[in-house]
PyMOL Python script that loads the backbone (N, CA, C, O; Angstrom):
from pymol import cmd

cmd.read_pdbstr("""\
ATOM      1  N   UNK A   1     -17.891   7.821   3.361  1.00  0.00           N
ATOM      2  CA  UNK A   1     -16.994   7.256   4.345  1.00  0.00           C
ATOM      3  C   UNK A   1     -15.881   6.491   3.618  1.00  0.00           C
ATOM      4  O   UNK A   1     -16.208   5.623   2.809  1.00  0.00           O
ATOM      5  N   UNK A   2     -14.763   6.721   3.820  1.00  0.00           N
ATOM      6  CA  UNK A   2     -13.607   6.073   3.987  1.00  0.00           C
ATOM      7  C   UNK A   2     -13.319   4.717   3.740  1.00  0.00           C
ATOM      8  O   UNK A   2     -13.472   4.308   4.891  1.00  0.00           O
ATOM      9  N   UNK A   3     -12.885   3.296   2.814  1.00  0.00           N
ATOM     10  CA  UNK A   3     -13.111   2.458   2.980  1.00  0.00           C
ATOM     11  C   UNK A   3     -11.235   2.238   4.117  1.00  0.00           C
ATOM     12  O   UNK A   3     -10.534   3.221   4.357  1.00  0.00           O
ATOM     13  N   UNK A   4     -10.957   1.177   4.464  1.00  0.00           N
ATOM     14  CA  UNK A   4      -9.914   1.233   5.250  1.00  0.00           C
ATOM     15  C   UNK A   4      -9.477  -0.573   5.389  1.00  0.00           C
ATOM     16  O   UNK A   4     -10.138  -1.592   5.187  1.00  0.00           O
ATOM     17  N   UNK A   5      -7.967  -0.319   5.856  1.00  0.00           N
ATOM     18  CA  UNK A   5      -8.029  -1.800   5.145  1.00  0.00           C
ATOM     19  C   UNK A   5      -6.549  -2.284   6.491  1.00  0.00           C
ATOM     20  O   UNK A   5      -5.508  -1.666   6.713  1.00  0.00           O
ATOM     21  N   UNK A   6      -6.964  -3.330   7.005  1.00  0.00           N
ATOM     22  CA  UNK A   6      -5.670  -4.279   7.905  1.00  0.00           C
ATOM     23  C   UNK A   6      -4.398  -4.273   7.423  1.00  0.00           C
ATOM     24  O   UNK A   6      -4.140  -3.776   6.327  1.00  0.00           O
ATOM     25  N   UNK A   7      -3.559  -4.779   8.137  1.00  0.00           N
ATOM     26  CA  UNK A   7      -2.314  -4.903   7.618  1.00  0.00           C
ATOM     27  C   UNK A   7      -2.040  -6.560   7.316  1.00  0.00           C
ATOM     28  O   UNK A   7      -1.076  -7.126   6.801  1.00  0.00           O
ATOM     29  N   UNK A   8      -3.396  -7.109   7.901  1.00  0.00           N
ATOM     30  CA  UNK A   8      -3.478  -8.218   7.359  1.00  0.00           C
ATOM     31  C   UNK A   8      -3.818  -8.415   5.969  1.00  0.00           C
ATOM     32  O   UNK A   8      -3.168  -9.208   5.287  1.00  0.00           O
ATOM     33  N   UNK A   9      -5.091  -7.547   5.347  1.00  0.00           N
ATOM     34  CA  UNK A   9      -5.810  -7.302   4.309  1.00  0.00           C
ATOM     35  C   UNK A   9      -4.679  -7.060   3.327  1.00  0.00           C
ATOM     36  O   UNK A   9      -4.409  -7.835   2.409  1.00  0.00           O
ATOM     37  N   UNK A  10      -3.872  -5.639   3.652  1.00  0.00           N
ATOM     38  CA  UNK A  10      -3.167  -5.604   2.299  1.00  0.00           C
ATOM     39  C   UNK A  10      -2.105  -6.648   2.324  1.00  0.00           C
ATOM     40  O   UNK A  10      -2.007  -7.217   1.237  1.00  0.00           O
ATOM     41  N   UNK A  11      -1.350  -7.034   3.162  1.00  0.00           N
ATOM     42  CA  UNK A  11      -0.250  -8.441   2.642  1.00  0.00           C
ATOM     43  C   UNK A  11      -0.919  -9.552   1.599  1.00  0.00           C
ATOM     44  O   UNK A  11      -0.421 -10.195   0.675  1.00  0.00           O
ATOM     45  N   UNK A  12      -2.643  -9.484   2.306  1.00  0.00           N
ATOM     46  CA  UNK A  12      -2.821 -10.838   0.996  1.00  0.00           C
ATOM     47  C   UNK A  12      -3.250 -10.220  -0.217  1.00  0.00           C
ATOM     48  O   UNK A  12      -3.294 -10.956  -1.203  1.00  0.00           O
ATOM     49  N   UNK A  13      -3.651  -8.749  -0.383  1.00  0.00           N
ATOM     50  CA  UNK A  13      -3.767  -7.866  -1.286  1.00  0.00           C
ATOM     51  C   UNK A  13      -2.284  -8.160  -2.216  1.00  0.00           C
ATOM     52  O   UNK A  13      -2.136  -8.523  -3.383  1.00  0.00           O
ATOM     53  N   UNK A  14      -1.678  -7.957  -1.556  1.00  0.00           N
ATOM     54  CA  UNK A  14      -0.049  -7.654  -2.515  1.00  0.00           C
ATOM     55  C   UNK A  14       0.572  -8.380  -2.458  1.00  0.00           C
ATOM     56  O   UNK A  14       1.756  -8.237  -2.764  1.00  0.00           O
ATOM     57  N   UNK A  15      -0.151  -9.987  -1.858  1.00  0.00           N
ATOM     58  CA  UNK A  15       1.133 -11.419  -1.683  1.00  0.00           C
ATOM     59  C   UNK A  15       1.689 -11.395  -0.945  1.00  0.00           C
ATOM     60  O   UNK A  15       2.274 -12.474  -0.856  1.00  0.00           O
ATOM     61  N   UNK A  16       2.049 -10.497   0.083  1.00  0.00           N
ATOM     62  CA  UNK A  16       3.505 -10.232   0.934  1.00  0.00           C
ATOM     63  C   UNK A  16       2.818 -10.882   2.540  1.00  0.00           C
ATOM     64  O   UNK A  16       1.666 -11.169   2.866  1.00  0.00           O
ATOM     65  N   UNK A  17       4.308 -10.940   3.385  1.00  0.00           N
ATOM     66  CA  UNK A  17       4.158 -11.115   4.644  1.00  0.00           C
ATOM     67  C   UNK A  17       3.455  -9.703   5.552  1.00  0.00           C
ATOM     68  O   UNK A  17       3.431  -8.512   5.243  1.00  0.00           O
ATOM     69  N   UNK A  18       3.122 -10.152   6.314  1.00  0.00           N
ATOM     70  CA  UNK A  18       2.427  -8.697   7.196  1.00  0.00           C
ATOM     71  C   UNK A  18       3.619  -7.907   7.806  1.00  0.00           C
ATOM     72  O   UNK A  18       3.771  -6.693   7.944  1.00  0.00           O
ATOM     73  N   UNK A  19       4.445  -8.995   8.141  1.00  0.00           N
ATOM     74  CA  UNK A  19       5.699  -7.705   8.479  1.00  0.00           C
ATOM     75  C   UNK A  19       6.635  -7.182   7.969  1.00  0.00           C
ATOM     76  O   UNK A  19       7.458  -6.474   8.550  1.00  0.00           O
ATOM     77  N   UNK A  20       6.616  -7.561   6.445  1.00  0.00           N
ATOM     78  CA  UNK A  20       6.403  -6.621   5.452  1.00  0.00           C
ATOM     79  C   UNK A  20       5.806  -5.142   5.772  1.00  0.00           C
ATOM     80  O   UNK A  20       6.379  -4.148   6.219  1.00  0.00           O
ATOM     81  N   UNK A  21       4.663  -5.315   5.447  1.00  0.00           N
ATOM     82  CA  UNK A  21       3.373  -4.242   5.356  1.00  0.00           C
ATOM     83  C   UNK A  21       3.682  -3.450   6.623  1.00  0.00           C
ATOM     84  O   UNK A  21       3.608  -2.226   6.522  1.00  0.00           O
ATOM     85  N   UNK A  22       4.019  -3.977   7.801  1.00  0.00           N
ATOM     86  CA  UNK A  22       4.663  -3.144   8.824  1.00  0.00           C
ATOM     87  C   UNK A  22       6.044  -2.564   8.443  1.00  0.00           C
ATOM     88  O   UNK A  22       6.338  -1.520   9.025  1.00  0.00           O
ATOM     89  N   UNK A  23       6.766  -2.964   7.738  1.00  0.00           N
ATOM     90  CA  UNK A  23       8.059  -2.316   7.304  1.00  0.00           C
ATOM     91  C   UNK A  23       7.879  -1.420   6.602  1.00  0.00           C
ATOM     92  O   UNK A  23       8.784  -0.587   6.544  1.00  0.00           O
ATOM     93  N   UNK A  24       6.761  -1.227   5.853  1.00  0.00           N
ATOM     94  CA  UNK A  24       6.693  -0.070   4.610  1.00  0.00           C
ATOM     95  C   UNK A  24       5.952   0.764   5.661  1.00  0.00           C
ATOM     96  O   UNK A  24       6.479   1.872   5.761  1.00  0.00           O
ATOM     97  N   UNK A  25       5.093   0.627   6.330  1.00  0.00           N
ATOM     98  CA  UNK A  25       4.493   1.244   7.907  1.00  0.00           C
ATOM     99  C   UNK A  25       5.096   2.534   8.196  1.00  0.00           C
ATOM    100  O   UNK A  25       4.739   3.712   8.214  1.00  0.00           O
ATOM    101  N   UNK A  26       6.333   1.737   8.456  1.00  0.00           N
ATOM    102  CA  UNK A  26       7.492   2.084   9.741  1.00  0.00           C
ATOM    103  C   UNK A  26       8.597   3.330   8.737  1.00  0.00           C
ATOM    104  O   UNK A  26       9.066   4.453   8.920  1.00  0.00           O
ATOM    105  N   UNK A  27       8.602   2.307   7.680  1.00  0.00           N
ATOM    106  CA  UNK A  27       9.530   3.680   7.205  1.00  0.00           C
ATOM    107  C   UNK A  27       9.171   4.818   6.379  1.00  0.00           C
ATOM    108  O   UNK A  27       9.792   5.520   5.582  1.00  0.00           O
ATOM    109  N   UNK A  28       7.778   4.779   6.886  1.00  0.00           N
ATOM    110  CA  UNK A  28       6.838   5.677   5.882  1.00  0.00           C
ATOM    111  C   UNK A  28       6.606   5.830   4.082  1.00  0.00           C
ATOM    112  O   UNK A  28       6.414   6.790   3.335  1.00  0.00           O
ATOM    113  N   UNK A  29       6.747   4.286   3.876  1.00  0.00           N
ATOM    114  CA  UNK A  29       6.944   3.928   2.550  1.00  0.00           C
ATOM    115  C   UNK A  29       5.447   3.629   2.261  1.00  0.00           C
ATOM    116  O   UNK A  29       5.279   3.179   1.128  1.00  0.00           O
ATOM    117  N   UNK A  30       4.557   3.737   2.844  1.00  0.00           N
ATOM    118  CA  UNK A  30       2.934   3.408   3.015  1.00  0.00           C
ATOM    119  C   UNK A  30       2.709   3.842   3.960  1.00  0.00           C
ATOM    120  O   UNK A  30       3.378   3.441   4.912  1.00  0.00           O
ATOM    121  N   UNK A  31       1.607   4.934   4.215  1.00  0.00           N
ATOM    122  CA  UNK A  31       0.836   5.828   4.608  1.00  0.00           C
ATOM    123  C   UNK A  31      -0.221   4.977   5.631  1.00  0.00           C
ATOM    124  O   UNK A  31      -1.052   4.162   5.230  1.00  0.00           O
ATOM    125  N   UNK A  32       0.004   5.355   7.027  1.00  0.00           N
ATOM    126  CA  UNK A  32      -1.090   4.173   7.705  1.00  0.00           C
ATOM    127  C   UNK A  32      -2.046   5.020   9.401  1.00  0.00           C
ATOM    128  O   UNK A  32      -1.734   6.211   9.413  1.00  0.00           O
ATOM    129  N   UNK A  33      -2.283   4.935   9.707  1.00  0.00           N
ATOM    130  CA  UNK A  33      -3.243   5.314  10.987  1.00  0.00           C
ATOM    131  C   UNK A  33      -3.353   4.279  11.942  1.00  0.00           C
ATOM    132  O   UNK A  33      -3.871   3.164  11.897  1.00  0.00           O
ATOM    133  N   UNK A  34      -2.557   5.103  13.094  1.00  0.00           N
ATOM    134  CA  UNK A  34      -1.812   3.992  14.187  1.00  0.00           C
ATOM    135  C   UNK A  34      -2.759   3.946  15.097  1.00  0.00           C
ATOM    136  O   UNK A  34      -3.015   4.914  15.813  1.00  0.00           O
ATOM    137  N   UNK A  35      -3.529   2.538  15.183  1.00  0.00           N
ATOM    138  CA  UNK A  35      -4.668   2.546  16.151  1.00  0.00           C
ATOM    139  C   UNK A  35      -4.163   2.330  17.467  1.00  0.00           C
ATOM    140  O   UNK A  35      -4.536   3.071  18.376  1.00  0.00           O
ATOM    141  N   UNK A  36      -3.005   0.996  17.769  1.00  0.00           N
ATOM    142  CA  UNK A  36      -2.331   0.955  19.127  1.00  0.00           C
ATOM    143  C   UNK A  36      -1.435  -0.292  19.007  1.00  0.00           C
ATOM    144  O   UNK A  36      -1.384  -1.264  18.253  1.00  0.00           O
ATOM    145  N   UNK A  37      -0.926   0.040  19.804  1.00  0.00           N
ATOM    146  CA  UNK A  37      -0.135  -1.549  19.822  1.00  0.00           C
ATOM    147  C   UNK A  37       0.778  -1.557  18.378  1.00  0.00           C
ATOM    148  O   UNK A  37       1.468  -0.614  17.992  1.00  0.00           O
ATOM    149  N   UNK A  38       0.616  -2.769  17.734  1.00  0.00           N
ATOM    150  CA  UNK A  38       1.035  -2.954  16.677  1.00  0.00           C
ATOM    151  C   UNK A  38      -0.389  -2.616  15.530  1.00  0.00           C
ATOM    152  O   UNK A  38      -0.212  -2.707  14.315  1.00  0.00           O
ATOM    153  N   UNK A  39      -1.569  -2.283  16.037  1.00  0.00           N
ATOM    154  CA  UNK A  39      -2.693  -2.112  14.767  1.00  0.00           C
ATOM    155  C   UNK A  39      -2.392  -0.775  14.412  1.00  0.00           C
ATOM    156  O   UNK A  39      -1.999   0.150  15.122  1.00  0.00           O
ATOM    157  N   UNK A  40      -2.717  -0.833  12.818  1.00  0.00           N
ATOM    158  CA  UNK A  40      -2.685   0.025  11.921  1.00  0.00           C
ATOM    159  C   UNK A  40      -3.751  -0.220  11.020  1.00  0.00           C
ATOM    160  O   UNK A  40      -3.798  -1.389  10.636  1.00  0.00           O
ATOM    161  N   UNK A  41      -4.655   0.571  10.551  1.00  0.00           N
ATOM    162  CA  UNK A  41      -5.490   0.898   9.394  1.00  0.00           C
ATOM    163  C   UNK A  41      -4.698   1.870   8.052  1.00  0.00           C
ATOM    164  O   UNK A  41      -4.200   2.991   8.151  1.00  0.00           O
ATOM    165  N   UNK A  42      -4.807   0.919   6.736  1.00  0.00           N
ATOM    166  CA  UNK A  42      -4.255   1.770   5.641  1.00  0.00           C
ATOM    167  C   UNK A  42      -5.295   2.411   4.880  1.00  0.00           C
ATOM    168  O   UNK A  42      -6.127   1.511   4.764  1.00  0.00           O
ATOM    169  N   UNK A  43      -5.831   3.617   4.182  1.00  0.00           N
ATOM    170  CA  UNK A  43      -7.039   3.583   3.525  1.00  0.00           C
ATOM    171  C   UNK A  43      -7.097   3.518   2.278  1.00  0.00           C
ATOM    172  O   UNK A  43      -6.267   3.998   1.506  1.00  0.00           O
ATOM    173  N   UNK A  44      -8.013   2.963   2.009  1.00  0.00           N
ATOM    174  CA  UNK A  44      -8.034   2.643   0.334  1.00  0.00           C
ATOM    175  C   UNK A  44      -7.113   3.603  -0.637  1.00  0.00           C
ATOM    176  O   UNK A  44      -6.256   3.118  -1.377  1.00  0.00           O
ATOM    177  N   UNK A  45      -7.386   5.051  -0.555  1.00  0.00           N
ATOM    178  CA  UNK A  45      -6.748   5.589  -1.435  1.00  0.00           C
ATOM    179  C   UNK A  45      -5.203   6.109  -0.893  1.00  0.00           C
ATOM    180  O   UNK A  45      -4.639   6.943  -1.601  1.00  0.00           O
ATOM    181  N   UNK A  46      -4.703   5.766   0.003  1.00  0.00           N
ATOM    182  CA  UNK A  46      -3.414   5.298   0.365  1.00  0.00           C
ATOM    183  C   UNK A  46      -2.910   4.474  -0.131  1.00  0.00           C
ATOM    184  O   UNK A  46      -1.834   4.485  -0.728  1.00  0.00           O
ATOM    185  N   UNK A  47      -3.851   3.366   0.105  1.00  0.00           N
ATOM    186  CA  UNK A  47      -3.177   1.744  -0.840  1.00  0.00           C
ATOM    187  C   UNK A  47      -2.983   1.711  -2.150  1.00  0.00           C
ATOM    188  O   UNK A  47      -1.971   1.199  -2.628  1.00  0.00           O
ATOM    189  N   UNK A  48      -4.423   2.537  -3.259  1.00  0.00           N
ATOM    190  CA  UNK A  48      -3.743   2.563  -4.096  1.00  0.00           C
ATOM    191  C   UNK A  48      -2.852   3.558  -4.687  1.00  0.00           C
ATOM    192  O   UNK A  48      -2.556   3.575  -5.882  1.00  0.00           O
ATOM    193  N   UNK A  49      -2.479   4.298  -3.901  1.00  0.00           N
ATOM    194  CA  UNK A  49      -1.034   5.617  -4.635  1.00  0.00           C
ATOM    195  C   UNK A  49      -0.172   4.709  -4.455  1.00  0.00           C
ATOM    196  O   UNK A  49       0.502   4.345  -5.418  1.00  0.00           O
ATOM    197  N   UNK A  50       0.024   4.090  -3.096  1.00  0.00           N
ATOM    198  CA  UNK A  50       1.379   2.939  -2.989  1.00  0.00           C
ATOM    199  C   UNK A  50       1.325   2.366  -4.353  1.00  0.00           C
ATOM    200  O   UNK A  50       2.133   2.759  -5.195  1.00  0.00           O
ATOM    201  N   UNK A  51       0.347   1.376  -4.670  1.00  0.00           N
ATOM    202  CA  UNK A  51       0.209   0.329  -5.403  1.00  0.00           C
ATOM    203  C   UNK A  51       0.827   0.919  -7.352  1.00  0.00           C
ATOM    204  O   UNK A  51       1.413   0.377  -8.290  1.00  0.00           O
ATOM    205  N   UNK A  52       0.249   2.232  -7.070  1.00  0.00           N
ATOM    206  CA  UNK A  52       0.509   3.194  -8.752  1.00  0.00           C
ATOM    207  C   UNK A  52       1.827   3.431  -8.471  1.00  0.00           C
ATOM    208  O   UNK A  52       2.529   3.367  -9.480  1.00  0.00           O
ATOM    209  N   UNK A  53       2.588   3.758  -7.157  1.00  0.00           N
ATOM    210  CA  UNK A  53       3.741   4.488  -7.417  1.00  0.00           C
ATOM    211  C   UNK A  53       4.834   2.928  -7.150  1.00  0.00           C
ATOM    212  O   UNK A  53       6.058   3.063  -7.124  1.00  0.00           O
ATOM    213  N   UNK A  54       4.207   1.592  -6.981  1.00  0.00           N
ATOM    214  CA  UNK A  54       5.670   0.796  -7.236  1.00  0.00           C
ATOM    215  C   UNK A  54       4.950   0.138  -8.739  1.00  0.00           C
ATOM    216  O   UNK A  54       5.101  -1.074  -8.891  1.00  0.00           O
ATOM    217  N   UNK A  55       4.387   0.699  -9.543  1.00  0.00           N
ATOM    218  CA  UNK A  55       4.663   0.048 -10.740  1.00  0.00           C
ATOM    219  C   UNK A  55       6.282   0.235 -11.739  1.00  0.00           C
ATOM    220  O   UNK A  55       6.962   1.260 -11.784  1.00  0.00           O
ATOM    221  N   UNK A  56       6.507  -0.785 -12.291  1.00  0.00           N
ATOM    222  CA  UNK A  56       7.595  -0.714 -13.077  1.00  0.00           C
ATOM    223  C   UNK A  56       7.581  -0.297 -14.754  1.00  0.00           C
ATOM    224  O   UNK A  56       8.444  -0.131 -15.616  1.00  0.00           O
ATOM    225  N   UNK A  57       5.935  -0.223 -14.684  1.00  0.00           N
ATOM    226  CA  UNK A  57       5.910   0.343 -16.170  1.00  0.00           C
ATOM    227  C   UNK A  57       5.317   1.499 -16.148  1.00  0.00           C
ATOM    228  O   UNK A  57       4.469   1.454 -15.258  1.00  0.00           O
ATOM    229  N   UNK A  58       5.322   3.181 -17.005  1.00  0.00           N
ATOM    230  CA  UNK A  58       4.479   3.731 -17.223  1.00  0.00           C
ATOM    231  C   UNK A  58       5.627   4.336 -18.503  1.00  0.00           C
ATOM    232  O   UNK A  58       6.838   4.146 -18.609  1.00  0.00           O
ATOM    233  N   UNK A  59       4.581   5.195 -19.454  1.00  0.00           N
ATOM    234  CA  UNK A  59       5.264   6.131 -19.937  1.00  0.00           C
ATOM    235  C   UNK A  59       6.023   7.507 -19.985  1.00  0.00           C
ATOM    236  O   UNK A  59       6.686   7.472 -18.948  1.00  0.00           O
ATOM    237  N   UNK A  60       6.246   8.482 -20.498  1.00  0.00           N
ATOM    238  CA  UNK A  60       7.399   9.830 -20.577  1.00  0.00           C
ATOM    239  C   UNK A  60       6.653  10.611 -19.340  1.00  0.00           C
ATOM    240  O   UNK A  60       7.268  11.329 -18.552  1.00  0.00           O
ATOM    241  N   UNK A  61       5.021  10.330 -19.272  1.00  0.00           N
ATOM    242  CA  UNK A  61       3.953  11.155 -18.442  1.00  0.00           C
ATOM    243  C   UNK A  61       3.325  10.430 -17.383  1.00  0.00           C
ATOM    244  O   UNK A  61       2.242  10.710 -16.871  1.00  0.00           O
ATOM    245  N   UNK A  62       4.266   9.242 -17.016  1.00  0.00           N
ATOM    246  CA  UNK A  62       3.918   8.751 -15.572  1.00  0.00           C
ATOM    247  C   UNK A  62       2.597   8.219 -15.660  1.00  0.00           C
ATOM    248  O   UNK A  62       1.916   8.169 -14.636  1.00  0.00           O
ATOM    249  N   UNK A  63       1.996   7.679 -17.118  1.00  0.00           N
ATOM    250  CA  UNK A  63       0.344   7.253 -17.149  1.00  0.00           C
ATOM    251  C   UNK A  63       0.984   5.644 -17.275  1.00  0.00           C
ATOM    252  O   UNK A  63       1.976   5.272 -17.903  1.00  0.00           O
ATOM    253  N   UNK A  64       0.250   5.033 -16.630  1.00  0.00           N
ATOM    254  CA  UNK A  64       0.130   3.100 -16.667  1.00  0.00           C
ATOM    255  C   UNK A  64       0.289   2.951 -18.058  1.00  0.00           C
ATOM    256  O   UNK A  64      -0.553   3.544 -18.733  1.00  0.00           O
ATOM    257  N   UNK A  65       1.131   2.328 -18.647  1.00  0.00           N
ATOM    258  CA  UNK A  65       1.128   1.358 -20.100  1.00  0.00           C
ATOM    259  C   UNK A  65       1.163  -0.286 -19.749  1.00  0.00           C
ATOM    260  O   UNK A  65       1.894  -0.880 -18.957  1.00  0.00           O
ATOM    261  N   UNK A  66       0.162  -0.776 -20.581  1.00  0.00           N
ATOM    262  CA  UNK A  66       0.150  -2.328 -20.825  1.00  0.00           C
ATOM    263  C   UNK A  66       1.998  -2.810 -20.989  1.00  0.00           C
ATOM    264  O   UNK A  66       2.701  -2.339 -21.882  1.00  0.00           O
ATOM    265  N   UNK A  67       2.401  -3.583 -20.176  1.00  0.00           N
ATOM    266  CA  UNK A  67       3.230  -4.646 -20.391  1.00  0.00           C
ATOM    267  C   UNK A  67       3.490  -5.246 -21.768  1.00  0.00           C
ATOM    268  O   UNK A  67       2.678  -6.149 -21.971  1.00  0.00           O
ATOM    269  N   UNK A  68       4.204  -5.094 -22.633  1.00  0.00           N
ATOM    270  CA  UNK A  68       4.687  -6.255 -23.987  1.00  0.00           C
ATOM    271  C   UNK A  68       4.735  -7.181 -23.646  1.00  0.00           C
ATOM    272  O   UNK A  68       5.043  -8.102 -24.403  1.00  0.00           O
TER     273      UNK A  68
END
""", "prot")
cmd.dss("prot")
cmd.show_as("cartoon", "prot")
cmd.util.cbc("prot")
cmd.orient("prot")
């Protein structure tokens, strides 16, 4: 099963405001499952492709490198 995560969960995951996390939502900048209203469920491995694809470091092959 699926782990799945609030839009409360990831803002304090990533520091940010929740309507934030609704902005990346909305413009399909993060991948989410629209329960109603304003609820949304993100799932784990949604959260982390987001999380790999806003890093600012990797190398020539797109693999994570340690920070200098």
């Amino acid at each position: 099963m699926e782990n799945f995560y609030t839009c409360e969960e990831v803002a304090s995951r990533l520091g940010v405001k929740v309507t934030t996390v609704w902005s990346w939502i909305k413009t399909k900048k993060l991948p989410a499952i629209h329960i109603s209203g304003k609820y949304y469920r993100v799932v784990a491995l949604d959260l982390e492709a987001f999380e790999k694809s806003r890093r600012t470091v990797s190398d020539e092959n797109g693999n994570e490198t340690p920070e200098n």
